[in-house]
C-alpha positions in Angstrom: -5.4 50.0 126.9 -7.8 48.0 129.0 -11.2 49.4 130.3 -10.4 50.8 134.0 -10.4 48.1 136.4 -8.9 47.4 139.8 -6.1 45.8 137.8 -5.3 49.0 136.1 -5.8 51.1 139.2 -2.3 49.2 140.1 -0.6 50.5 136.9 2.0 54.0 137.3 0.5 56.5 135.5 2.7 59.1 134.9 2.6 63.0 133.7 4.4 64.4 131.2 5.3 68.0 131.9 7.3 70.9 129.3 10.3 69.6 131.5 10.1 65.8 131.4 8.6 62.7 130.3 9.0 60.6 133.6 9.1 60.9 137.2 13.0 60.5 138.3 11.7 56.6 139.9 10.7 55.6 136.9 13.3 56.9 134.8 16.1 55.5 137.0 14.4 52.2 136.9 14.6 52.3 132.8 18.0 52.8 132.4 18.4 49.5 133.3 15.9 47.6 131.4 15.9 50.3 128.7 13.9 53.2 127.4 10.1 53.5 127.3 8.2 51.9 124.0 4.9 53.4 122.8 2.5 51.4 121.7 -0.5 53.6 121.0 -2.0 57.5 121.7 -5.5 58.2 122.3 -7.4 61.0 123.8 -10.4 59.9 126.5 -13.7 60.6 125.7 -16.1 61.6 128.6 -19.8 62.1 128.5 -21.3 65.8 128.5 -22.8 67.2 131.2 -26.1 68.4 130.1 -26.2 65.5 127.6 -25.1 62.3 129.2 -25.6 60.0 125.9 -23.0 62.4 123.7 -20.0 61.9 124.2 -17.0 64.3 123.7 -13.0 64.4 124.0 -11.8 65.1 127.2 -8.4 65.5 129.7 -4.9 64.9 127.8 -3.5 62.4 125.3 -3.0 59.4 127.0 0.4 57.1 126.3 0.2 53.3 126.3 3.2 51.8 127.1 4.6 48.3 126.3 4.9 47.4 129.6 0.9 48.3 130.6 1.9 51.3 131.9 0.4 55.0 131.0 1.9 58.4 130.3 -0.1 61.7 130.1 1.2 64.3 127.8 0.2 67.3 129.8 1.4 70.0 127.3 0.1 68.7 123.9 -2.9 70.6 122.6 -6.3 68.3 122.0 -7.9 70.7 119.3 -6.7 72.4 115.9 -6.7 76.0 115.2 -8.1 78.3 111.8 -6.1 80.2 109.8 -7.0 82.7 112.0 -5.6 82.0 114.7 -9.0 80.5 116.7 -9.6 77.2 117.9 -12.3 75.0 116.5 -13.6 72.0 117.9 -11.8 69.4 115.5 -9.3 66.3 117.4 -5.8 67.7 117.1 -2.8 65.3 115.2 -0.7 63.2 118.1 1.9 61.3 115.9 3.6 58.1 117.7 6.8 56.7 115.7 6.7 53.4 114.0 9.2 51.9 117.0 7.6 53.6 119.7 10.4 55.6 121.2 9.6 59.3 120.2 6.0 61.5 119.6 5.0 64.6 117.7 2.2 67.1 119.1 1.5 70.5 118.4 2.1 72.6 122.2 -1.1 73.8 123.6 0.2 77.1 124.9 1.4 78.4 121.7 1.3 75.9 119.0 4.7 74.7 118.2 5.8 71.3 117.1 7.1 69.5 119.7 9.4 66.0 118.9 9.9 64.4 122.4 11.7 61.0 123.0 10.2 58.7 125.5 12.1 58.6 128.9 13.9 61.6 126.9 14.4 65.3 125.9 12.1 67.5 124.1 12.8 69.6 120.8 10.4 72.1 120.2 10.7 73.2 116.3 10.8 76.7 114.6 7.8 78.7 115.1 8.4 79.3 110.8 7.9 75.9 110.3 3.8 76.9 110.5 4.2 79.7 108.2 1.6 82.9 109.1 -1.8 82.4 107.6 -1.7 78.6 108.3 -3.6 77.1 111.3 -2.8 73.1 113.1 -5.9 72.3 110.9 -3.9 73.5 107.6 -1.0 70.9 107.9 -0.1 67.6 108.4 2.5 66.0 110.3 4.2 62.4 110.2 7.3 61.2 112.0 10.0 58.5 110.3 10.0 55.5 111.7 12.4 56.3 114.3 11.6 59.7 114.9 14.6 61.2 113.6 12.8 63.1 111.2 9.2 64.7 111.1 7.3 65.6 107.7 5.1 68.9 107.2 2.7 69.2 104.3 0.7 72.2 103.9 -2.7 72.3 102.7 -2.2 74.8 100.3 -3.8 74.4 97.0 -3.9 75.7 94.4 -0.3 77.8 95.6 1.2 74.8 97.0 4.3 74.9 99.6 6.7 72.7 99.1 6.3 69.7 101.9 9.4 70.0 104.3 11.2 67.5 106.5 13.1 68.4 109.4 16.0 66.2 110.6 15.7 66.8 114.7 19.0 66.9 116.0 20.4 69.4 113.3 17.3 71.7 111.8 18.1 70.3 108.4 15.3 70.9 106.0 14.3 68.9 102.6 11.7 70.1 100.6 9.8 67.8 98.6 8.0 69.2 95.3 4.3 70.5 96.6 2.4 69.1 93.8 3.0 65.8 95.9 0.3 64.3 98.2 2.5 63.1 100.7 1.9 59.8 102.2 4.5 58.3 104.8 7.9 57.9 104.9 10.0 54.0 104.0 11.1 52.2 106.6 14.1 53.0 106.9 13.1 57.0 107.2 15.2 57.7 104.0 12.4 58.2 101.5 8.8 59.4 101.6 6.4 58.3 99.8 4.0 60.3 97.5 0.8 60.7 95.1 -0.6 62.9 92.7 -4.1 62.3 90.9 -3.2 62.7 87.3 -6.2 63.2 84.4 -8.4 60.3 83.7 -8.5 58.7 87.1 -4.6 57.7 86.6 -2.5 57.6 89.6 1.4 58.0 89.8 3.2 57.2 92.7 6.7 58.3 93.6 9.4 57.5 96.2 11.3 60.4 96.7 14.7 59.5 98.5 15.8 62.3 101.0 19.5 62.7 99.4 18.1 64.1 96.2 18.2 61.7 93.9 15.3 60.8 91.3 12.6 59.5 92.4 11.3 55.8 92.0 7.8 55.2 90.6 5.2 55.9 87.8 1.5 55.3 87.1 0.2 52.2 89.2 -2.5 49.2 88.5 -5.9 49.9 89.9 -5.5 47.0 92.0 -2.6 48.9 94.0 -4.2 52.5 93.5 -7.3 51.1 95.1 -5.7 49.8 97.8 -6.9 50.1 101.6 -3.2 50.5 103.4 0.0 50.8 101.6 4.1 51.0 103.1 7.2 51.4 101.6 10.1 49.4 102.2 13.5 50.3 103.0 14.6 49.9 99.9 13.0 52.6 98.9 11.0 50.7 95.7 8.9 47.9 97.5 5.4 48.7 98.0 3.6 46.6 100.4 -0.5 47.1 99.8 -3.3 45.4 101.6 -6.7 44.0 100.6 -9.7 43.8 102.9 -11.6 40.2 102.8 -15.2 39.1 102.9 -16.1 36.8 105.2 -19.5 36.1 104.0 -18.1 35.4 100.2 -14.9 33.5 102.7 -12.5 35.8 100.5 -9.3 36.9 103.0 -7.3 39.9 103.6 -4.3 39.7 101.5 -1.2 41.4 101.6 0.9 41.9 98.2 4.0 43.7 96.7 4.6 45.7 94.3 8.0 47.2 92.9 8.0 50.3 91.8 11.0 49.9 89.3 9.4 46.9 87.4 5.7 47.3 88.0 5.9 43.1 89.3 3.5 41.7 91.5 4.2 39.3 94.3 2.1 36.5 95.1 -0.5 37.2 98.4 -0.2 36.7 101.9 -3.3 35.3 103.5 -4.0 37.1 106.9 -5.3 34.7 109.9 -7.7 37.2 110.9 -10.5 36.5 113.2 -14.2 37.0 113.7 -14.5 40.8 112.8 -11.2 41.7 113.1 -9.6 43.6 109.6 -6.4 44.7 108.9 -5.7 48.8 109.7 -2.6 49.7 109.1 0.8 48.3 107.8 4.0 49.4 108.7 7.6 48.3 107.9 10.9 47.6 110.5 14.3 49.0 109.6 15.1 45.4 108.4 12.4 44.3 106.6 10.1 42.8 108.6 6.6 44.0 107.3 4.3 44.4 110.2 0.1 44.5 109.8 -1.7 46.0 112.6 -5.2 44.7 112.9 -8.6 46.0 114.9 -11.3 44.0 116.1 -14.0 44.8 118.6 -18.1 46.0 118.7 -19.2 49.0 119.4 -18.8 50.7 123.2 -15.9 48.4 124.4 -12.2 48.2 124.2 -10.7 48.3 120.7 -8.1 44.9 120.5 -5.2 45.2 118.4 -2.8 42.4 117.0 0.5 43.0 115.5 1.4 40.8 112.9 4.8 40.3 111.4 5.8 38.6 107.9 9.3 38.2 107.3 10.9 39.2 104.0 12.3 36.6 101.6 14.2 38.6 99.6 13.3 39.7 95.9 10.1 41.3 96.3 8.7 37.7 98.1 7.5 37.9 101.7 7.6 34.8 103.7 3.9 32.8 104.2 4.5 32.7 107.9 2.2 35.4 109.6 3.6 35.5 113.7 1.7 37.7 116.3 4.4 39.5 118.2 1.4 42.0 120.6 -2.0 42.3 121.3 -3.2 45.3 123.6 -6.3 46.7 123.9 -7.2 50.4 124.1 -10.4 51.9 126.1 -13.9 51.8 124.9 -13.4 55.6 126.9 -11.6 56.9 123.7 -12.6 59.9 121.4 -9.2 59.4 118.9 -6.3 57.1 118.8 -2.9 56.6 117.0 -0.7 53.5 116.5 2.6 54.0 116.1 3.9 54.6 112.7 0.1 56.0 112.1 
């Protein structure tokens, strides 16, 4: 999202309400080109009053769509509540799917879980699904890649909850075991991916596929555990993992695989990063596609992100040819942002 300007004066701007995401124009005009895409959420940031150098979060999550227009969600809540029930100054969760079309928020009012499709209904889930005792702050949430599904972990320990996934079109729910430290789901939605610190600094990582079945995984390398970014295929055992250069020692960010079932290693991906920019998050497409979001930008202006795609070769290889397929940027005016499939 680009700093205000008259250029963005010109863009709709549109307000999402409890009832629905567009204005009846705009919606009308979608459902021939096709539904709205997400590309990022952030909240503004505004300076206070009696101290004009701090700045602080302020209005409603903002939507950035693919075609340089913004939504505002007007009912999602911008703060986190205690265990008690009382709200305390910390950015609340906004989850944006990997494809764009659907987002997660807790609801101001009363602090439900809402899963809302873009140009598209609203499902607000069961109050239960925040059991009593446990505040926004106390969980985390994480939509599949296609918003089908939505993830809840509870920071519980040492009683953990099982973790819980909701499918949202039916209310069916899939615990996962709560020892897990849940990460993110595969890309095809049908797996999630999770870690537990074992003794001696050893960690185990496990896909744990939705039907039931085993799980996939075991103790990794080091090299993977240490990892900045990680994402799971969707095949369930392919773990994509990312390395952050040095462009003073002219070392570059590299991407690898690893798979789970055989502990092999692919060969790196060099990333064509440049200046300061550094790889942030990785993210996979239903088929295969891996796709590497990167940040770049100084301090007090607009954050620029590129999307980069590798294509898969088939048995645990990725291709060597890195394509950009976006770049947006997102205001220097911004207190928190997500990506989709953040």
């Amino acid at each position: 999202m680009r700093h205000p300007s008259a250029t963005a004066a010109l863009l709709a701007t549109a307000v999402i309400s409890a009832a629905a995401l567009l204005p009846v124009p705009v919606a009308t005009a979608q459902a021939r080109t096709g539904p709205a895409s997400v590309r990022a959420a952030y909240l503004p940031s505004c300076p206070y009053k009696k101290a004009p150098d701090v700045s602080g979060p302020c209005g409603h999550w903002r939507l950035l769509l693919r075609d340089g227009r913004y939504l505002t969600v007007g009912d999602a809540a911008t703060s986190v509540t205690d265990d008690d029930g009382r709200t305390i100054d910390y950015t609340s969760t906004f989850e944006v799917s990997a494809d764009g079309r659907v987002v997660a928020y807790w609801r101001a009012r009363d602090h439900r879980l809402v899963v809302r499709r873009v140009g598209g209904p609203a499902t607000v889930l069961p109050a239960g699904l925040r059991p009593k005792g446990f505040g926004t702050l106390s969980l985390q949430i994480e939509l599949s890649p296609t918003g089908d599904k939505l993830l809840i972990d509870y920071f519980d320990r040492p009683d953990r909850l099982p973790t819980k996934v909701v499918t949202v079109a039916t209310g069916k729910v899939t615990e996962l075991p709560g020892a897990a430290d849940v990460l993110e789901f595969s890309g095809d939605g049908d797996e999630v991916l999770a870690t537990r610190w074992e003794t001696d600094r050893i960690t185990t990582l496990y896909a744990y596929p939705l039907d039931g079945s085993a799980p996939t995984g075991g103790t990794l390398p080091r090299v993977v555990a240490d990892a900045y970014a990680e994402a799971l295929a969707p095949d369930g055992k392919t773990l994509a993992w990312v390395t952050r250069g040095d462009p003073e020692e002219k070392l570059p960010s590299r991407v690898r695989l690893y798979d789970l079932d055989s502990g092999d290693i692919s060969p790196a991906v060099d990333l064509p990063l440049r200046g300061n920019e550094v790889p942030n998050l990785l993210r996979y497409a239903p088929d295969g596609t891996l796709q590497v979001l990167t940040v770049s930008g100084k301090e007090g202006t607009p954050l620029v992100v590129r999307e980069l795609d590798i294509d898969p070769l088939g048995d645990g290889l990725l291709s060597g040819d890195v394509r950009q397929s976006d770049r947006y940027s997102i205001t220097d005016h911004r207190h928190e942002y997500y990506a989709g499939g953040e």
